[in-house]
PyMOL Python script that loads the backbone (N, CA, C, O; Angstrom):
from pymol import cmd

cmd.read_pdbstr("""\
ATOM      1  N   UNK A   1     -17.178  -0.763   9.117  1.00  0.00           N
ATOM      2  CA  UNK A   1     -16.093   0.164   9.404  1.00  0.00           C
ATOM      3  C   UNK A   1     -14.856  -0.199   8.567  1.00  0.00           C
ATOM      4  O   UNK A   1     -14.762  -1.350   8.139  1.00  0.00           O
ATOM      5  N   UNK A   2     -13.817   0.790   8.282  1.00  0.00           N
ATOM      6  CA  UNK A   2     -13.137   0.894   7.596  1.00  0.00           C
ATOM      7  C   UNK A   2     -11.881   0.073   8.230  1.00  0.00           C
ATOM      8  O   UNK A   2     -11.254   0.701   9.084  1.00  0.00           O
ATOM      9  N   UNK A   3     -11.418  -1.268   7.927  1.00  0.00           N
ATOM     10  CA  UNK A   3     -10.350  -1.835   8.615  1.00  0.00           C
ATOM     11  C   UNK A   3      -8.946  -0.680   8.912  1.00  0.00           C
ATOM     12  O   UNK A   3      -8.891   0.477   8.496  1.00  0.00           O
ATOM     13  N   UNK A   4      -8.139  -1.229   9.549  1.00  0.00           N
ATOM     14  CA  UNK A   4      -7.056  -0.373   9.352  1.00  0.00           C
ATOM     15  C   UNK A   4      -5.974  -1.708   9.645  1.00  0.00           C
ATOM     16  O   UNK A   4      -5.928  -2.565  10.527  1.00  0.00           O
ATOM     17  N   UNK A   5      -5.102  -1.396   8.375  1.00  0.00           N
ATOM     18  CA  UNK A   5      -3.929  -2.848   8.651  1.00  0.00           C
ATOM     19  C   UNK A   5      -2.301  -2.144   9.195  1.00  0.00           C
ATOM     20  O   UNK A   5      -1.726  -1.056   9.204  1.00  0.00           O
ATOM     21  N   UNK A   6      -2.102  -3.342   9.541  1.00  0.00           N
ATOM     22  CA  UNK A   6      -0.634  -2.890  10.408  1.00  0.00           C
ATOM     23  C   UNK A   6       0.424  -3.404   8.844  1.00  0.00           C
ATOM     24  O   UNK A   6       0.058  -3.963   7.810  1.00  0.00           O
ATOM     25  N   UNK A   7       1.345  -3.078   9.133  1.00  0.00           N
ATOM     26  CA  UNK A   7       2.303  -3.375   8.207  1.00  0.00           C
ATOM     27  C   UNK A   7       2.492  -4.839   7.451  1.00  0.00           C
ATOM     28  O   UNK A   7       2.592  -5.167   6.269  1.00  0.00           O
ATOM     29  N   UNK A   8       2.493  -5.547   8.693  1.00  0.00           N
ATOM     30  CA  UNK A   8       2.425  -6.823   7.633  1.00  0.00           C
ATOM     31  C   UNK A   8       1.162  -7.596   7.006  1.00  0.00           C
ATOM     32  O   UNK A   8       1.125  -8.654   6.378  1.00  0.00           O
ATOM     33  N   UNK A   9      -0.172  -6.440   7.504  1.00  0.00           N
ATOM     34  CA  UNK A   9      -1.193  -7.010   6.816  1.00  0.00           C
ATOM     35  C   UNK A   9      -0.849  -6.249   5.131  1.00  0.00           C
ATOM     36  O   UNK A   9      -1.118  -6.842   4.086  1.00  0.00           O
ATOM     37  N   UNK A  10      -0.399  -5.255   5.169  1.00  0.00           N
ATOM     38  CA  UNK A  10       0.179  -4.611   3.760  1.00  0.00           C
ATOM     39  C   UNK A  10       0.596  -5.407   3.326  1.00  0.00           C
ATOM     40  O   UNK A  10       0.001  -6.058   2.467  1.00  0.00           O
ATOM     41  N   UNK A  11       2.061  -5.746   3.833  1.00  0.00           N
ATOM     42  CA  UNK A  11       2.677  -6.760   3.269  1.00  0.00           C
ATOM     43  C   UNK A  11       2.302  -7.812   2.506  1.00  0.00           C
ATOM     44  O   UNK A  11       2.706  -8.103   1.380  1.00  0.00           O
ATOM     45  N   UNK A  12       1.227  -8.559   3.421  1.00  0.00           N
ATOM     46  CA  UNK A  12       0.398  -9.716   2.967  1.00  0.00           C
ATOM     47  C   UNK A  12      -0.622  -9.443   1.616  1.00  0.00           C
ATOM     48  O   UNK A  12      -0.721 -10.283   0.723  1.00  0.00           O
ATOM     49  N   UNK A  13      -1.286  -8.280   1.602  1.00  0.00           N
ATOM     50  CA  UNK A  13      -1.832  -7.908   0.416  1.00  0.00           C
ATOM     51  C   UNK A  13      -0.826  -7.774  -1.046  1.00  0.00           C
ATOM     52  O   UNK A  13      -1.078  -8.101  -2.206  1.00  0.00           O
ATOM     53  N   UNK A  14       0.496  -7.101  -0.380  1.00  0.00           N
ATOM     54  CA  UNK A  14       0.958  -7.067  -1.728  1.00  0.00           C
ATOM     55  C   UNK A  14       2.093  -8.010  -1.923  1.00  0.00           C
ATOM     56  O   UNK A  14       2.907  -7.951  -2.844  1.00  0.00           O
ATOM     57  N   UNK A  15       2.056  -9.070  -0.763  1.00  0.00           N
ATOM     58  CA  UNK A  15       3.039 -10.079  -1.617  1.00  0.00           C
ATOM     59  C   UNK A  15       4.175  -9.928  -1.601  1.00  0.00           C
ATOM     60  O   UNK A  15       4.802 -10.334  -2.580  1.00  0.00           O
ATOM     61  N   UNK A  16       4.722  -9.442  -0.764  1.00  0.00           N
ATOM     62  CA  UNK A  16       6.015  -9.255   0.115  1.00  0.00           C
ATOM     63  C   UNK A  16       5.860  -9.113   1.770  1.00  0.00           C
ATOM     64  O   UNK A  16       4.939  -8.860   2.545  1.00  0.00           O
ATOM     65  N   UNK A  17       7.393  -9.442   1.879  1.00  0.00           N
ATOM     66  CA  UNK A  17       8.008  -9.902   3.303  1.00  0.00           C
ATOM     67  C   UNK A  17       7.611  -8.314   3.828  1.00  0.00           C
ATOM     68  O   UNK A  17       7.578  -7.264   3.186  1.00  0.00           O
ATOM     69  N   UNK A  18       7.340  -8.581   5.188  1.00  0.00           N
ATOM     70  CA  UNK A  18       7.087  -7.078   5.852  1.00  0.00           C
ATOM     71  C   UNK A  18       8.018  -6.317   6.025  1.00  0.00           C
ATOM     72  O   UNK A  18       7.869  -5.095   6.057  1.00  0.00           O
ATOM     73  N   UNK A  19       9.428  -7.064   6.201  1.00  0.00           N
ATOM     74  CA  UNK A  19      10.546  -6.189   5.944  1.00  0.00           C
ATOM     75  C   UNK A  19      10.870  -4.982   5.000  1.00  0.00           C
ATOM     76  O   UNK A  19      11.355  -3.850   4.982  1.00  0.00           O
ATOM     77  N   UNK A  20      10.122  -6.230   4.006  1.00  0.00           N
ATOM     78  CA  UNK A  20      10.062  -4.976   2.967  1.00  0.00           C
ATOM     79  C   UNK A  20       9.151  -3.566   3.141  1.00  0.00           C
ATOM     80  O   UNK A  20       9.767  -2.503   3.065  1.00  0.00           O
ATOM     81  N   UNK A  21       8.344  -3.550   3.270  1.00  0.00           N
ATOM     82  CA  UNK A  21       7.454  -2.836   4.081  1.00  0.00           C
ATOM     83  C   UNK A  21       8.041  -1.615   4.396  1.00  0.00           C
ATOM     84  O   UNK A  21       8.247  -0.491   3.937  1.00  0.00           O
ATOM     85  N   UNK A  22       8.274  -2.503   5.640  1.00  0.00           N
ATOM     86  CA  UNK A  22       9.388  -1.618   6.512  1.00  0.00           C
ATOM     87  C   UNK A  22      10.664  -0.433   5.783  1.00  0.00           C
ATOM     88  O   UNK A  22      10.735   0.796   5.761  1.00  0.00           O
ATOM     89  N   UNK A  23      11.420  -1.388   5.323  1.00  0.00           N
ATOM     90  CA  UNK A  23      12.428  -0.607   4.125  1.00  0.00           C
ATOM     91  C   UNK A  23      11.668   1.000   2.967  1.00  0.00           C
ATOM     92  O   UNK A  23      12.136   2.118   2.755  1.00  0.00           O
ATOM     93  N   UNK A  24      10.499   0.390   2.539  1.00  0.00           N
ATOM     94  CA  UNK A  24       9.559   1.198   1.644  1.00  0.00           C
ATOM     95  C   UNK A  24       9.530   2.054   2.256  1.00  0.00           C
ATOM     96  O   UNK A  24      10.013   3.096   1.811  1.00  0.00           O
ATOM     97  N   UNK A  25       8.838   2.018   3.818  1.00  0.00           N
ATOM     98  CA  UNK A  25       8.529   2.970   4.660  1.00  0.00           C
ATOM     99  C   UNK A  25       9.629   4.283   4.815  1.00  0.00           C
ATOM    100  O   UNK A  25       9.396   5.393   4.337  1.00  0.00           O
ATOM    101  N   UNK A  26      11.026   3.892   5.671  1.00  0.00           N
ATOM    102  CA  UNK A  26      11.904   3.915   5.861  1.00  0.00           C
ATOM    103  C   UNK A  26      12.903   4.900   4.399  1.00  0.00           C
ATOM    104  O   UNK A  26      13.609   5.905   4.484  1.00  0.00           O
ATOM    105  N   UNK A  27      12.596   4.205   3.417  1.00  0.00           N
ATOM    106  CA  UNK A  27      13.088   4.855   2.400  1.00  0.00           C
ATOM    107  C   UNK A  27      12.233   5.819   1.185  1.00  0.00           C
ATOM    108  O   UNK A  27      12.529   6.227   0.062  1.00  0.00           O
ATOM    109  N   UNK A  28      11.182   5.915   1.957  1.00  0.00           N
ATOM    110  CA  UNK A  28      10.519   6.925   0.654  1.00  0.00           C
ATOM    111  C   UNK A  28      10.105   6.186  -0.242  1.00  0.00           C
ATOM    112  O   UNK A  28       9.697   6.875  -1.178  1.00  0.00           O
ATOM    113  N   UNK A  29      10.000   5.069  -0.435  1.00  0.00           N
ATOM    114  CA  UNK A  29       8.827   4.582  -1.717  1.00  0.00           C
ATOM    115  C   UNK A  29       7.676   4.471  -1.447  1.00  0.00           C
ATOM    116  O   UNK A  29       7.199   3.849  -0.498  1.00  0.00           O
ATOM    117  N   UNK A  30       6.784   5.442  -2.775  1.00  0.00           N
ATOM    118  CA  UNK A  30       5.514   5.562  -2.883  1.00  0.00           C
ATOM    119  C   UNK A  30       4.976   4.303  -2.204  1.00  0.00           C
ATOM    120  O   UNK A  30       5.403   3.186  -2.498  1.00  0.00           O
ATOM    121  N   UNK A  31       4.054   4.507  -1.314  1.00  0.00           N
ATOM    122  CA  UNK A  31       3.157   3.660  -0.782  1.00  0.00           C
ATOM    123  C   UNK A  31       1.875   4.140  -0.904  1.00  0.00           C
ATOM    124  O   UNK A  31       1.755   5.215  -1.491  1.00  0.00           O
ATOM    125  N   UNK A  32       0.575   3.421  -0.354  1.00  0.00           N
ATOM    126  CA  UNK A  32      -0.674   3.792   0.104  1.00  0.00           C
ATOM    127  C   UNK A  32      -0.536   5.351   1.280  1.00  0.00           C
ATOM    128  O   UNK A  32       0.122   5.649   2.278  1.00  0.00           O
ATOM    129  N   UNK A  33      -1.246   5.790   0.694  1.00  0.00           N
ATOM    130  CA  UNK A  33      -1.730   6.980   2.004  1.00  0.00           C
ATOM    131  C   UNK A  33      -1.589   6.251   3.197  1.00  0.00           C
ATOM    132  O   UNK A  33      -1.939   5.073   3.260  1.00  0.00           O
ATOM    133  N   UNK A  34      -1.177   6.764   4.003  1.00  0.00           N
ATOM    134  CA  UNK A  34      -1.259   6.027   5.979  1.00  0.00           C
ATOM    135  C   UNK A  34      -1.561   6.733   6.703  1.00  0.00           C
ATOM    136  O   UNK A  34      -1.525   7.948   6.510  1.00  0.00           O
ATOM    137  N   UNK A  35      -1.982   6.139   7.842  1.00  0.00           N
ATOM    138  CA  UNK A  35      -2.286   7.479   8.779  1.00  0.00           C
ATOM    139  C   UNK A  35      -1.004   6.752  10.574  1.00  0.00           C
ATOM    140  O   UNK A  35      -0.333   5.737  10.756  1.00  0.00           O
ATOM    141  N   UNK A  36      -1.250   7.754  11.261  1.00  0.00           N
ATOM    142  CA  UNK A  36      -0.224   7.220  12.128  1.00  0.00           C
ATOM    143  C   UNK A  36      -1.269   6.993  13.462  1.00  0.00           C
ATOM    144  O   UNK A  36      -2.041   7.905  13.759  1.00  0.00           O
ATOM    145  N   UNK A  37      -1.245   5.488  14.393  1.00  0.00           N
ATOM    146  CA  UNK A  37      -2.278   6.004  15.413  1.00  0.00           C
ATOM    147  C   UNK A  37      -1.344   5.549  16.250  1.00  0.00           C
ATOM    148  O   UNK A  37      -0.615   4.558  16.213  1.00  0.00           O
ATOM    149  N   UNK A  38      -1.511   6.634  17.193  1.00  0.00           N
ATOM    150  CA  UNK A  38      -0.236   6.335  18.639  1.00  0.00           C
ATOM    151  C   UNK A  38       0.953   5.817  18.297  1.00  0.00           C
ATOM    152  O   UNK A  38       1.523   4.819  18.738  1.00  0.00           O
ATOM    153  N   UNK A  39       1.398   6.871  17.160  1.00  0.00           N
ATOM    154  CA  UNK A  39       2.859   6.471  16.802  1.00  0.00           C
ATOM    155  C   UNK A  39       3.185   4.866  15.916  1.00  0.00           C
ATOM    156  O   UNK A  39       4.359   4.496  15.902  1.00  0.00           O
ATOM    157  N   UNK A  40       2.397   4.210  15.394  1.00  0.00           N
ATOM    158  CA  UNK A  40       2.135   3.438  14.553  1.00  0.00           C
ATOM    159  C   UNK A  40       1.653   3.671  13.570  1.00  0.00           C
ATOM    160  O   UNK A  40       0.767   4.526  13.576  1.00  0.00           O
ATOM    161  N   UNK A  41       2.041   2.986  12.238  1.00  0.00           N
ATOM    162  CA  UNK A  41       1.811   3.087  11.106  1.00  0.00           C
ATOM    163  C   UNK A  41       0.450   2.367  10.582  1.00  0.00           C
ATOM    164  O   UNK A  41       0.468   1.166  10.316  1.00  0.00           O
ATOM    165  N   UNK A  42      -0.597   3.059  10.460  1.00  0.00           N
ATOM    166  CA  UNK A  42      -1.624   2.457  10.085  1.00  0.00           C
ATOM    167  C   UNK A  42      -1.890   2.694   8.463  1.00  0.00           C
ATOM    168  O   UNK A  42      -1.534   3.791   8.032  1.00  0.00           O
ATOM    169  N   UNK A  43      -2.697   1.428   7.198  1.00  0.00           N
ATOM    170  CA  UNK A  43      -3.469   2.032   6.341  1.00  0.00           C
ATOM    171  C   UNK A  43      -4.801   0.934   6.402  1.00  0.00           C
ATOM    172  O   UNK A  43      -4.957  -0.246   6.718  1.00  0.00           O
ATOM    173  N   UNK A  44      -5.739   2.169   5.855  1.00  0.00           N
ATOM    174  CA  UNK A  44      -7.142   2.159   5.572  1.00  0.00           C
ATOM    175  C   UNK A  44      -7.508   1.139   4.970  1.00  0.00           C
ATOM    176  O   UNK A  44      -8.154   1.669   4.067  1.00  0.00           O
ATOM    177  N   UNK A  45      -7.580   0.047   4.789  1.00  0.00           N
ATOM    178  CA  UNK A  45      -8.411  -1.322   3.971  1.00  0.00           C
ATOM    179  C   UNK A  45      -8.555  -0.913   2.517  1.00  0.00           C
ATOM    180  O   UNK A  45      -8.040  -1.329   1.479  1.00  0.00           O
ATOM    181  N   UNK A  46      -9.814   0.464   2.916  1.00  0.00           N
ATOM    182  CA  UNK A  46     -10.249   0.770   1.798  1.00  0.00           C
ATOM    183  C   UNK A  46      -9.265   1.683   0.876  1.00  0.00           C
ATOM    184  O   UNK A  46      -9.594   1.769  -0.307  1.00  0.00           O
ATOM    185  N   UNK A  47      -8.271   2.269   1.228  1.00  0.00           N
ATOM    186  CA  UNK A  47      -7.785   3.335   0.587  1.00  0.00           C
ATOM    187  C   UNK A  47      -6.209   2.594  -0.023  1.00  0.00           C
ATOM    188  O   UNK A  47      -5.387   3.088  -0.795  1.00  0.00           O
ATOM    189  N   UNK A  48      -6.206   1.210   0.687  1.00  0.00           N
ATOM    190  CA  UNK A  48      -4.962   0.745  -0.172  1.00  0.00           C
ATOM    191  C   UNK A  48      -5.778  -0.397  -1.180  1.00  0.00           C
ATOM    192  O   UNK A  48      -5.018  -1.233  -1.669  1.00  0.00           O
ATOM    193  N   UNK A  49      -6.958  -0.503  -1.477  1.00  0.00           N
ATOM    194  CA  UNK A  49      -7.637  -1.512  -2.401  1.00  0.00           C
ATOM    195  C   UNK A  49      -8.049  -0.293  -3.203  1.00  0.00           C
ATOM    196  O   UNK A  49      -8.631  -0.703  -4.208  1.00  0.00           O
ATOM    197  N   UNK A  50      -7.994   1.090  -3.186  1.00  0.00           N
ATOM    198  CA  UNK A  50      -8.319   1.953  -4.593  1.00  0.00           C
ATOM    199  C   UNK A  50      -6.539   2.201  -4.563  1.00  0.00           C
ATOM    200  O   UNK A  50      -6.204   2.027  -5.735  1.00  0.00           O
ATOM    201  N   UNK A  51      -5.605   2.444  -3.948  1.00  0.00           N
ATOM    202  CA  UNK A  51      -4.311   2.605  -4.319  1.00  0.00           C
ATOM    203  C   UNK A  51      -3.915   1.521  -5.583  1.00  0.00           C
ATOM    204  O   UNK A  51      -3.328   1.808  -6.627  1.00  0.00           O
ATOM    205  N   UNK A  52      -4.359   0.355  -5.209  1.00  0.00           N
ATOM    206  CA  UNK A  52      -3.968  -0.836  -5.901  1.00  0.00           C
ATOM    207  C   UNK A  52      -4.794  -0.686  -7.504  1.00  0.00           C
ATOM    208  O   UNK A  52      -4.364  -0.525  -8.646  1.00  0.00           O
ATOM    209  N   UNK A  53      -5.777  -0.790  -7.088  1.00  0.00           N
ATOM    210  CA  UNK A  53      -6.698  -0.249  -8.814  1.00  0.00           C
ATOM    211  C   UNK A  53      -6.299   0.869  -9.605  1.00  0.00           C
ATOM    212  O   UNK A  53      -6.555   0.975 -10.805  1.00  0.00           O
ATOM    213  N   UNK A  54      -5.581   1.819  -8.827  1.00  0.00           N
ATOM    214  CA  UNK A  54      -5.223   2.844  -9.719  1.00  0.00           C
ATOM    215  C   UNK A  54      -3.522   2.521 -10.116  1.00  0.00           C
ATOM    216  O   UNK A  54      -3.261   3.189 -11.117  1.00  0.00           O
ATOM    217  N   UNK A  55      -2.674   1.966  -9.799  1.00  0.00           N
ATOM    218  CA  UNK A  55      -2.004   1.285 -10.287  1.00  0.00           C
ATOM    219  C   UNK A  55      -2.132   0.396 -11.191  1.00  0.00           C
ATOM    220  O   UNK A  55      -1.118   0.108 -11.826  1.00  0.00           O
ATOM    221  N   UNK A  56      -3.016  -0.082 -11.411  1.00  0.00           N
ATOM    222  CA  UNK A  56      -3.686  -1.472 -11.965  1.00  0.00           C
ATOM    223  C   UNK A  56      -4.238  -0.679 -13.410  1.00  0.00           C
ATOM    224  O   UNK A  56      -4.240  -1.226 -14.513  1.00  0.00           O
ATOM    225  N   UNK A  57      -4.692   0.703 -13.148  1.00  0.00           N
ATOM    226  CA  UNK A  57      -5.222   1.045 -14.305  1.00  0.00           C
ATOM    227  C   UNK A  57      -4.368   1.865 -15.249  1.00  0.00           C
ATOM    228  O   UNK A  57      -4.606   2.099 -16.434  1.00  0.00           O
ATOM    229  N   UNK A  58      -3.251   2.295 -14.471  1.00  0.00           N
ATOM    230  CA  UNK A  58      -2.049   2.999 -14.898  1.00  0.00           C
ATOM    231  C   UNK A  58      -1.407   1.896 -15.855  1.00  0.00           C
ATOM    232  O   UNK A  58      -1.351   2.065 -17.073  1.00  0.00           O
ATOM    233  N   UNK A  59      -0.999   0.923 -15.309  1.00  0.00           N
ATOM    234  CA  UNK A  59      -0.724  -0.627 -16.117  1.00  0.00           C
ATOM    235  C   UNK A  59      -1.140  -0.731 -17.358  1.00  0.00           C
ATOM    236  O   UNK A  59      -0.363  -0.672 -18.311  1.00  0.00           O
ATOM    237  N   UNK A  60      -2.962  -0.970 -17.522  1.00  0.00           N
ATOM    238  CA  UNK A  60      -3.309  -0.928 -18.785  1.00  0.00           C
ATOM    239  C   UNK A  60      -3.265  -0.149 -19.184  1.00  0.00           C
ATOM    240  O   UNK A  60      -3.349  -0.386 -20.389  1.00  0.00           O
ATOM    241  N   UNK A  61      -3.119   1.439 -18.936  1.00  0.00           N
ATOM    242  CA  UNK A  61      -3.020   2.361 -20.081  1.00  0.00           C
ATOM    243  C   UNK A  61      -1.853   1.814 -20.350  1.00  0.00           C
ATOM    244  O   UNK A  61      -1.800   1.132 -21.373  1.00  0.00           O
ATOM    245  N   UNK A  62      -0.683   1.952 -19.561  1.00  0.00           N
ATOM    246  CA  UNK A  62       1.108   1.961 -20.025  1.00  0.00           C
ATOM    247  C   UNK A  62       1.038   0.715 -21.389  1.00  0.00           C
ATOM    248  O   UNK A  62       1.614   0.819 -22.471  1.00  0.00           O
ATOM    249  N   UNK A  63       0.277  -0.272 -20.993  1.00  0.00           N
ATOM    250  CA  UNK A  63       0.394  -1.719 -22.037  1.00  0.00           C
ATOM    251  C   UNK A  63      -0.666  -1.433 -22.913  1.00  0.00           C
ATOM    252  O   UNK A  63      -0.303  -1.987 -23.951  1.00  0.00           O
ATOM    253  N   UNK A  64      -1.781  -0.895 -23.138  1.00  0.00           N
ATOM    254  CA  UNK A  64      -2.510  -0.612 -24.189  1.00  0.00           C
ATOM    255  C   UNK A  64      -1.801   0.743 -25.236  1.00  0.00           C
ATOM    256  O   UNK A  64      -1.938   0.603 -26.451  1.00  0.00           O
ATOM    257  N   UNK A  65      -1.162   1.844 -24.784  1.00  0.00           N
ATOM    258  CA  UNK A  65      -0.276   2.645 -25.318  1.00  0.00           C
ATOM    259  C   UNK A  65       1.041   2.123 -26.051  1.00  0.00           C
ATOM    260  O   UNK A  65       1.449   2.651 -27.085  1.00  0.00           O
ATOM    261  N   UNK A  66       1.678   1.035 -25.429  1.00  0.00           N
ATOM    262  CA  UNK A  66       3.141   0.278 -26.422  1.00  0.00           C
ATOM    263  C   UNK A  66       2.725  -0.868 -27.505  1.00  0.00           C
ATOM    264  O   UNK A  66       3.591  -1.413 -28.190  1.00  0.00           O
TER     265      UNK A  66
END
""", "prot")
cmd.dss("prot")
cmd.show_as("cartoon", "prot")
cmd.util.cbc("prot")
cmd.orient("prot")
């Protein structure tokens, strides 16, 4: 089954304080797709480990293009 992480398991994946998180949330920066369960902020395991690769691949184009 498809995990679902709470905010500071995000956090923990990407290597920031959950605060930050929080703030991202809060202020409109692009994040992973989420879903909300009982008024909590949930994301998908799987859908923030392809969020991350497609960033990742955006990267090497941006650095293989300069």
């Amino acid at each position: 089954m498809n995990r679902l992480l709470h905010p500071k398991d995000l956090a923990e994946i990407l290597s920031v304080k959950p605060g930050t998180v929080y703030s991202w949330l809060s202020r409109g920066v692009p994040l992973p797709p989420y879903v909300k369960v009982a008024g909590c902020t949930r994301w998908r395991e799987e859908v923030v480990r392809q969020w991350i690769e497609q960033k990742e691949k955006k990267q090497r184009r941006r650095n293989f293009v300069e």
